[in-house]
C-alpha positions in Angstrom: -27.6 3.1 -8.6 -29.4 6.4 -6.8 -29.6 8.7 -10.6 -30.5 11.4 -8.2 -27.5 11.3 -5.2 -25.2 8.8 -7.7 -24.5 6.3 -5.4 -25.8 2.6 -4.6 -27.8 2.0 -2.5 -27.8 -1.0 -0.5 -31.1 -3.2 -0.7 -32.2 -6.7 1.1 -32.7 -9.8 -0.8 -36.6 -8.4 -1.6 -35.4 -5.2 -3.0 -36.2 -3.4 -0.3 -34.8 -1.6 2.9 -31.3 -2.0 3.2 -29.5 -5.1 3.5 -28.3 -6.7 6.8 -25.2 -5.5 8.0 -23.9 -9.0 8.7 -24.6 -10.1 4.8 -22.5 -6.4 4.5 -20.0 -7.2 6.5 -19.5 -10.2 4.3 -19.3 -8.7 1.2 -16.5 -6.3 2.9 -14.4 -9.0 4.0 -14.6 -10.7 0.6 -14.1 -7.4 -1.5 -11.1 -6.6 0.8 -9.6 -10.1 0.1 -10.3 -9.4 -3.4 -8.8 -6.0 -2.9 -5.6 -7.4 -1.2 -5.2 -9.7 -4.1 -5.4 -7.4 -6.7 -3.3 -5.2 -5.2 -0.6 -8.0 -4.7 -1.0 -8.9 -8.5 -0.4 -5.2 -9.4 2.8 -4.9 -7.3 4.3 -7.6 -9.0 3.4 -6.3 -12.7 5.0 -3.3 -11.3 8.3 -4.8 -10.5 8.6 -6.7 -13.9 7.6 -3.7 -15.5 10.6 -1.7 -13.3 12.8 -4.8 -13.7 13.3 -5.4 -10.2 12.0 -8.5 -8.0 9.0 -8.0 -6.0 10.8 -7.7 -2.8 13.2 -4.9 -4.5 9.5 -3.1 -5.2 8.4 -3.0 -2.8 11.2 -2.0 -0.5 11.4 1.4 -3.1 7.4 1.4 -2.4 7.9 1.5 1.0 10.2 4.0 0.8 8.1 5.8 -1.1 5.3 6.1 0.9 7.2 6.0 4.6 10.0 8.4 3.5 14.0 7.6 5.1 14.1 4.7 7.2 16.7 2.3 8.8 17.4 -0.8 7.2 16.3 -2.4 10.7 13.1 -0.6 10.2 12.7 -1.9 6.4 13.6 -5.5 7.6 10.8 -4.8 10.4 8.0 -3.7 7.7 8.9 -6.6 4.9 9.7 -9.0 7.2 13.1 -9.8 5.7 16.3 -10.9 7.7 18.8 -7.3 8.4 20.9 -9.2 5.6 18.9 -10.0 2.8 17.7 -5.9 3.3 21.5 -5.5 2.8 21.2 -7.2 -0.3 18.5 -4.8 -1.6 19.9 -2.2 -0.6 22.6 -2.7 -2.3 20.8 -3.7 -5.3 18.4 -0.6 -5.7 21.8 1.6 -4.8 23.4 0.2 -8.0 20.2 1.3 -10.5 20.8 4.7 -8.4 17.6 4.9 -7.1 18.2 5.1 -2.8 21.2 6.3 -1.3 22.4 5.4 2.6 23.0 8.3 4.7 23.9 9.4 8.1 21.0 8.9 10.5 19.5 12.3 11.8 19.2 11.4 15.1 21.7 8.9 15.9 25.0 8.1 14.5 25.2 4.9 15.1 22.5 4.4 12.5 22.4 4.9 8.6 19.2 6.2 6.9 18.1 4.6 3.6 16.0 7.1 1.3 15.4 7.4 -2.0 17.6 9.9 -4.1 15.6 12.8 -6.2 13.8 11.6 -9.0 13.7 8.1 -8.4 9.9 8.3 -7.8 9.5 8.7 -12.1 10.3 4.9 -12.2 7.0 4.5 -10.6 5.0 6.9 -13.3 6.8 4.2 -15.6 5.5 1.1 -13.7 1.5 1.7 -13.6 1.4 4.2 -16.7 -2.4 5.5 -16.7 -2.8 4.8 -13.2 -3.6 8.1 -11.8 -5.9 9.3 -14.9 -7.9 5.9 -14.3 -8.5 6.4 -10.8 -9.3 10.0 -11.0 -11.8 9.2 -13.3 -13.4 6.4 -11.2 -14.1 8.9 -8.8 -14.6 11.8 -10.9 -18.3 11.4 -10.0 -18.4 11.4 -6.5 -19.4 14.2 -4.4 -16.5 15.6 -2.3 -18.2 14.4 1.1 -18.4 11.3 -0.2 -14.4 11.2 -1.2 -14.2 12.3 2.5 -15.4 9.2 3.4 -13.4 7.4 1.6 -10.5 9.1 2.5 -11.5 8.7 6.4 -11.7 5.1 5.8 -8.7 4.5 4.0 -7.2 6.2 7.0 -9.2 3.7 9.6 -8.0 0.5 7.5 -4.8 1.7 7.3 -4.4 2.4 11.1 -5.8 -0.8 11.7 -3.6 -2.8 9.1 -0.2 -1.3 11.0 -1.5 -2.3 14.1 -2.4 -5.8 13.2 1.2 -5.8 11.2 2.7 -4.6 15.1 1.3 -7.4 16.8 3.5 -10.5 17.6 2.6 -14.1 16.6 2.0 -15.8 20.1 5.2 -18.2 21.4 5.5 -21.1 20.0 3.2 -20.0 16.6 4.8 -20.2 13.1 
């Protein structure tokens, strides 16, 4: 670690330069898969700590995070059938956490959003979690956290777009 700028710095196999980017790559694509993984494990110690079933979680974290939606739309982003999203709906409407509503812009529709205050259930699911990560980062410079942030956007762009795509005909 860089005592002066306190960040790593990135050397070759001989300690010095930096490394090659295709040995960075690499470790990106592993830390990433590492990354998913984790982040997988965590949503599910979430939803036993909620008392829900994963896919209940993360419906209400996807509602969270996107805001109303249709349940064609939630089917769409958890890749569930129209009627087990009926089912979850239901379910997370019974521990009075979403509530179905006219759709804004079309009446034909119903819009599914969370009712006020059911984002404390997730303060109660990852207790800590917000001190912990403000302290990892804590010591980074604020350009730095830009960078971060920019990324996070990049990856997350990129993630919805790869989530859009079809599966070719004929693919399982």
């Amino acid at each position: 670690m860089d005592t002066v700028s306190g960040t790593a710095e990135p050397h070759g196999p001989d300690g010095s330069g930096p490394r090659p980017r295709s040995e960075l790559y690499t470790e990106l694509q592993n830390d990433g898969q590492r990354l998913a993984v984790g982040l997988v494990r965590l949503l599910h110690r979430m939803s036993e700590r909620s008392g829900m079933n994963p896919t209940d979680f993360q419906c209400y974290t996807l509602l969270r995070v996107s805001g109303s939606m249709t349940p064609g739309e939630i089917a769409d982003s958890l890749r569930l059938s129209t009627g087990s999203v009926t089912g979850v709906i239901d379910r997370m409407e019974a521990r009075g956490l979403v509530e179905r509503a006219p759709h804004p812009l079309d009446r034909r529709k119903i819009a599914v959003r969370l009712v006020e205050g059911a984002e404390r259930l997730a303060a109660r699911t990852a207790p800590g979690m917000r001190e912990v990560m403000t302290a990892m980062h804590e010591d980074y410079p604020a350009e730095d956290l830009e960078v971060i942030v920019g990324w996070l956007n990049q990856v997350n762009a990129v993630l919805d777009e790869l989530v859009a795509q079809r599966p070719p005909h004929g693919s399982g």
